[in-house]
C-alpha positions in Angstrom: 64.6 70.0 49.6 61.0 70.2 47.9 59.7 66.4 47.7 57.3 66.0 44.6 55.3 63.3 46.3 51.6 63.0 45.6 49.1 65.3 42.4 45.7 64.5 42.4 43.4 65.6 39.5 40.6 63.3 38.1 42.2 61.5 34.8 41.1 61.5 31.9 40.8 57.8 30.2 40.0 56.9 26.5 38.2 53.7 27.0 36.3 51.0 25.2 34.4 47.9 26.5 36.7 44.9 27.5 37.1 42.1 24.4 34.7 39.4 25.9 31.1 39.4 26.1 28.7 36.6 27.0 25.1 36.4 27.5 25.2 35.3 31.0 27.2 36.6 34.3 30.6 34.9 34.2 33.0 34.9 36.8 37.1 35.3 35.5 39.8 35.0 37.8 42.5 37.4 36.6 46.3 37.8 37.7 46.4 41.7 37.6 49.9 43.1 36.9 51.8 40.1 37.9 55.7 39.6 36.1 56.0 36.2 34.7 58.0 35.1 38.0 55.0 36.1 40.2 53.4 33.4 41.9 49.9 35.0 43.9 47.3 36.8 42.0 45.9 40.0 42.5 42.2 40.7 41.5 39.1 38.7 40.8 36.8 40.1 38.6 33.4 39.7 38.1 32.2 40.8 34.5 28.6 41.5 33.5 27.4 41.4 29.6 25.5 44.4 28.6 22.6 44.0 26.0 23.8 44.9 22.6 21.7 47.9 22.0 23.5 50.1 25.3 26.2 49.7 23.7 25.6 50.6 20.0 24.1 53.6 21.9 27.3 54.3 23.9 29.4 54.2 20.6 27.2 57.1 18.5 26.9 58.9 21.3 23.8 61.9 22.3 23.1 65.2 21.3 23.1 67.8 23.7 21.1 71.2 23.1 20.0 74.0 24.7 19.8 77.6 26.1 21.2 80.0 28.5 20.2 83.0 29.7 20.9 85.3 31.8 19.2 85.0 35.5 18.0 88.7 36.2 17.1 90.1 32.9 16.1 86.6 31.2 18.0 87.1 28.1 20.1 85.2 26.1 23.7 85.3 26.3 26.3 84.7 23.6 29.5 83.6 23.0 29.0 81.0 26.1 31.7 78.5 26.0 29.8 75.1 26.2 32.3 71.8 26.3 32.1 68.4 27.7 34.9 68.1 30.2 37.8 66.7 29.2 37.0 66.7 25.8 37.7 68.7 22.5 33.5 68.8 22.1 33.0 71.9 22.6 30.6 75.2 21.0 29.7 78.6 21.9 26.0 80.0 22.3 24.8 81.7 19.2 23.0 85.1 19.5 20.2 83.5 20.9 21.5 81.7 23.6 21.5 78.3 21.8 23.8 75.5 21.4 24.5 72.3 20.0 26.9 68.9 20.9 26.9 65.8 18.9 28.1 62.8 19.6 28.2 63.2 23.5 29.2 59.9 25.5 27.5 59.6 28.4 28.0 60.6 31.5 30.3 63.0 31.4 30.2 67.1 32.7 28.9 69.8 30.8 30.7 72.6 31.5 29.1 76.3 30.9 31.7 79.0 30.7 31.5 82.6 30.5 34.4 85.5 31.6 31.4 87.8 32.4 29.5 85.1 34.4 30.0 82.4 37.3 31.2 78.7 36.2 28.6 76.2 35.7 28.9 72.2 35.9 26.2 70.2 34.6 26.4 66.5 35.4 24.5 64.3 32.5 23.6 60.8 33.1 20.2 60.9 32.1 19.8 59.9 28.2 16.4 61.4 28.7 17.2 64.6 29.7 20.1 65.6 27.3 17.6 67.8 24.9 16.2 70.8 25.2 18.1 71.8 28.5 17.9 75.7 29.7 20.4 77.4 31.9 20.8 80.7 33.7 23.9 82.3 34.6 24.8 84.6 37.5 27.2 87.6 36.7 30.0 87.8 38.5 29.8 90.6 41.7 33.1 90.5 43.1 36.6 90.3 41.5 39.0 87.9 43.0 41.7 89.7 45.2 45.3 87.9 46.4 44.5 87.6 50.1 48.0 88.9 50.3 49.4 91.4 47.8 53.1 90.5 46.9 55.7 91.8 45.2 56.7 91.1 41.4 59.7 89.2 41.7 58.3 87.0 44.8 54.8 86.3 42.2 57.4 85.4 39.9 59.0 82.5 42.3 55.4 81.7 43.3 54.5 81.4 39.6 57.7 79.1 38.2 56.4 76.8 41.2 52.9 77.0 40.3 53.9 75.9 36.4 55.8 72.9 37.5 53.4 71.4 39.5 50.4 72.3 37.3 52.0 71.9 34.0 54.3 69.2 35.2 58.3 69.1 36.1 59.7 69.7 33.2 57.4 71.9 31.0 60.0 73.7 29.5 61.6 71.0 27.7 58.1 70.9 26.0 57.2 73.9 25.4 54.3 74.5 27.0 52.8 77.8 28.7 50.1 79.4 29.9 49.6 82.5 28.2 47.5 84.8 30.7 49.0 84.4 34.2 48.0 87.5 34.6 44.7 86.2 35.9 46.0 83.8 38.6 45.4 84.8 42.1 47.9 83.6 44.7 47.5 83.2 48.3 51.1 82.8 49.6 51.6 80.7 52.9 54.7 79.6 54.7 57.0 76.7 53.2 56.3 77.3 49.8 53.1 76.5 50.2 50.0 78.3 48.2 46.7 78.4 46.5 45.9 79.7 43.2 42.7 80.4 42.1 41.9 82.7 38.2 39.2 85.3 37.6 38.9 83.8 34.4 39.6 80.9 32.1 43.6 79.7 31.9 44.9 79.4 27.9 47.5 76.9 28.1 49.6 76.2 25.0 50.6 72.7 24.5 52.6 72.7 21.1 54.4 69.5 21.5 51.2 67.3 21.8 49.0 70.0 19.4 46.5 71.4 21.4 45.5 74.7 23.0 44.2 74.2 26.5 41.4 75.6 28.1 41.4 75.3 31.9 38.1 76.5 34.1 40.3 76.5 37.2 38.5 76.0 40.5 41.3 76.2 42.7 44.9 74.5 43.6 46.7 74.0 46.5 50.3 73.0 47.5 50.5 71.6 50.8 52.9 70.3 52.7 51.7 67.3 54.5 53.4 65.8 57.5 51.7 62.1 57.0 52.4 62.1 53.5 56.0 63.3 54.4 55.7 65.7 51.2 53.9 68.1 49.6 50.3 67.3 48.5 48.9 69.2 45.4 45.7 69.3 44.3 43.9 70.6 41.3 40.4 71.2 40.6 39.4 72.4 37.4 37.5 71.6 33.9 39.5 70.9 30.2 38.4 71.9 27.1 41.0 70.9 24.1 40.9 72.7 21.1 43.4 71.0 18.5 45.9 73.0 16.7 45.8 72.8 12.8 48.0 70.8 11.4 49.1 71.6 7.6 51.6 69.3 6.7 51.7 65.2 7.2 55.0 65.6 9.1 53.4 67.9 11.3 50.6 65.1 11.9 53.4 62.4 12.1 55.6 64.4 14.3 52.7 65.6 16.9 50.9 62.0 17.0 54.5 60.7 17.9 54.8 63.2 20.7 51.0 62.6 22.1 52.0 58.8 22.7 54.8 59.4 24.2 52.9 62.1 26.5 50.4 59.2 26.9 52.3 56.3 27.8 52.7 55.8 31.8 50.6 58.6 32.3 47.4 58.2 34.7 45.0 58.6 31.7 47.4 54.9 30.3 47.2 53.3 33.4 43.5 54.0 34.1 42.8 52.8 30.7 44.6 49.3 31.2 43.2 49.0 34.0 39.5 49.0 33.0 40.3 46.7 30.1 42.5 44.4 32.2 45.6 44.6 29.8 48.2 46.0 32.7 50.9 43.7 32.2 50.0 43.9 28.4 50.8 47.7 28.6 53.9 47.1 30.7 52.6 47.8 34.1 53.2 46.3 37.2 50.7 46.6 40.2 50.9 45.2 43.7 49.8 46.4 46.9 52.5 48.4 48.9 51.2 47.8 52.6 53.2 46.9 55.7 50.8 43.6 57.5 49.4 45.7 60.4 47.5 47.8 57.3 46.2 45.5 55.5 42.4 45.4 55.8 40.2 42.1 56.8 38.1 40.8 53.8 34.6 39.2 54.0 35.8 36.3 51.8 37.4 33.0 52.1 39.8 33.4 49.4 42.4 36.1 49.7 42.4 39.1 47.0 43.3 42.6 46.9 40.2 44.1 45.3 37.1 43.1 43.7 35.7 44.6 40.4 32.6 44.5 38.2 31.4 45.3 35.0 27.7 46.9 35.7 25.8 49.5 34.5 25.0 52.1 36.7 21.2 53.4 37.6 21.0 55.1 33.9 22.4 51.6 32.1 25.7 53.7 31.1 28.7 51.3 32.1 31.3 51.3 34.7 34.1 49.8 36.3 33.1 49.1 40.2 36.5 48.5 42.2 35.9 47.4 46.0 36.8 45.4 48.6 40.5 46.3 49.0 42.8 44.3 51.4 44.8 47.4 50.5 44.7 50.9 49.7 48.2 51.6 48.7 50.1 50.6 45.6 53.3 50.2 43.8 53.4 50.8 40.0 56.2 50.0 37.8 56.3 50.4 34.2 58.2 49.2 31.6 59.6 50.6 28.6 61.9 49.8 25.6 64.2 52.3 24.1 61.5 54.3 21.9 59.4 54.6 25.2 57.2 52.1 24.3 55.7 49.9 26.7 57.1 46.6 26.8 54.3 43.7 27.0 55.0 41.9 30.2 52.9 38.6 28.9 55.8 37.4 27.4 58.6 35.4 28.5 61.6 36.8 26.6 59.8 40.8 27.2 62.5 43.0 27.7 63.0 46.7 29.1 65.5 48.8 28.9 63.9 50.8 31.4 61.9 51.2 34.2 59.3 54.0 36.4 57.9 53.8 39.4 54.4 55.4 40.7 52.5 55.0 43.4 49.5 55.2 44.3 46.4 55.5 47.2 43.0 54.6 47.3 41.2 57.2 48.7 37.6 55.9 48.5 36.3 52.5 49.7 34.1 52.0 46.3 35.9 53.3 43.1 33.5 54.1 39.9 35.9 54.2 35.9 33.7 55.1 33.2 34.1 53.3 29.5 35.3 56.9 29.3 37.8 56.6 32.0 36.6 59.2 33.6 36.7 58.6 38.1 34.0 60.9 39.1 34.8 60.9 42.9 38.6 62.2 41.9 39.2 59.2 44.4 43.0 58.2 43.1 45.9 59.8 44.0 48.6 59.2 41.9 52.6 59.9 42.9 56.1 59.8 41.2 56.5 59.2 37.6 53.0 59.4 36.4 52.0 62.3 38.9 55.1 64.8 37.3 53.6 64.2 33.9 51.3 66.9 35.1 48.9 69.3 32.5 51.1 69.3 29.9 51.1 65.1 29.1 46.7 65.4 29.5 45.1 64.2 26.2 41.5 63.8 25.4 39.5 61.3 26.6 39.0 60.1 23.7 42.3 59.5 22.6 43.7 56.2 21.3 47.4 56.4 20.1 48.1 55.1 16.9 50.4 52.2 16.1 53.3 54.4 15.3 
């Protein structure tokens, strides 16, 4: 029996500042993802007011220009797919090599993107250096070859397994596809285990949620595990969104219900309630899942399971800083009413008609969420519910569902 147990891919998190801002460092003791008939708490946090100009900066957002060429002959290349990771901000170079993206929220990736040339990644932190950028590419040499060549029916297996752990368990029921598989490049081990890698962009059709897809895939593996007692699957790539039109207002109505049902309980939810500290608001529950012998010492008096802090980082962009964790493994629970909607946890007569449960790992000892909610070191590993959501639930960081 195949054990879906953990997915790993860095979430994507629409995120805004937390609600309460002061002019000096306070200090707010916070009971993280407790029930009502919980009786320890969880997390302190420490929360540091930026000035007010960072963030009317944060909200416009930069422009981000520049040119690429190409590295031996110098000239300019065309047609370049240039997006912000995660994003729908995207453009392709004009005949001279030059593009253009507004309202970029810093930091994020720039991703470069060419069939003809080799994948590039540009991290921006920098407000000063978002302007005027130039870029070569390298052309690719060497097509990508399956280390071993199978036959059509076994690719065929290898590929139905591929789409539900990449798309998510039950992709059918949604619709969604990827439309040139053609360009996926297995290499088949034993167990059902494999890597995929693609000799060119994956176009992924998400018609349920309105969106077609653009992956830059790195690479993905399914591994079995023996510590994890399950397969481990992990995904590296790059998104680019690009929104379907949408003629009619039940269209609009009908595909804005189905993103917030993609969105609720999904990694880029939880993330998101987690850097505003609204978990039990969002129906989540959150405690620590370690047996006494793992639980780690902690250099304070007073007992907690984590510290986190509001602080800018060396450019003056905000973060999230989680640390100090008495633990590194977690239960999540969410829970939901009968329209899927989360069911706020604050209140004493809250009721759910049903529940999910997640886990998840710490897999760094200092965690970094961006206003963005984007985790840079792809440092949470998520399980269960939320992990078989998969490629098909993803949404734009900058997505905030609507009070539908």
């Amino acid at each position: 029996m195949e054990v879906r147990d953990y997915f790993t891919y860095n979430p994507l998190i629409s995120g805004h500042f937390p609600p309460v801002w002061s002019n000096d460092q306070m200090i707010i003791f916070i009971a993280l993802g407790l029930s009502m008939n919980t009786t320890s708490y969880l997390l302190i946090v420490f929360m540091v007011a930026f000035p007010a100009t960072s963030l009317a900066i944060f909200a416009q957002g930069y422009e981000v220009s520049g040119r690429i060429v190409d590295t031996d002959s110098g000239d300019p290349i065309s047609l370049v797919t240039v997006y912000i990771n995660g994003t729908s901000n995207g453009t392709i170079t004009d005949p001279e090599g030059f593009f253009q993206l507004d309202r970029v929220k810093l930091p994020c990736e720039l991703i470069i993107s060419h069939v003809s040339y080799e994948l590039k990644l540009v991290p921006l932190e920098d407000p000063s250096k978002v302007g005027n950028l130039s870029f070569e590419l390298n052309q690719k040499i060497v097509a990508l070859e399956e280390a071993m060549v199978i036959g059509e029916s076994l690719r065929n297996d290898y590929l139905d397994l591929f789409k539900a752990w990449f798309l998510g368990a039950d992709y059918q029921e949604d619709e969604a596809d990827i439309l040139n598989d053609s360009v996926l490049k297995f290499d088949v081990l034993d167990n059902n285990q494999f890597t995929v890698v693609a000799n060119e962009p994956i176009m992924v059709s998400l018609p349920r949620t309105g969106y077609n897809l653009k992956v830059d895939l790195v690479k993905f593996e399914l591994l079995y595990e023996e510590e994890l007692q399950g397969y481990h699957c992990s995904i590296l790539g790059y998104y680019y969104f690009n929104p379907v039109s949408l003629k009619s207002r039940r269209q609009q109505r009908t595909t804005e219900r189905n993103r917030i049902e993609h969105y609720y309980n999904s990694s880029m939810h939880f993330c998101k309630s987690l850097y505003h500290n609204s978990l039990l608001e969002n129906g989540f529950e959150f405690e620590g899942a370690c047996t006494p012998a793992e639980m780690l010492t902690s250099n304070y008096s007073f007992i907690f399971d984590m510290k986190a802090s509001y602080e800018p980082d060396r450019y003056g962009n905000p973060q999230l800083i989680l640390t100090d964790f008495k633990c590194k493994r977690f239960k999540i629970r969410f829970y939901y009413n009968a329209r899927n909607r989360p069911v706020d946890l604050t209140y004493l007569d809250s009721r759910a008609t049903h529940v999910a449960e997640s886990g998840l790992q710490i897999l760094n000892d200092t965690i970094h969420i961006y206003p963005s909610g984007r985790i840079p070191e792809n440092s949470l590993l998520f399980s269960n519910s939320i992990a078989e959501k998969g490629i098909k639930s993803m949404l734009p960081e900058d997505y905030i569902p609507s009070m539908q």
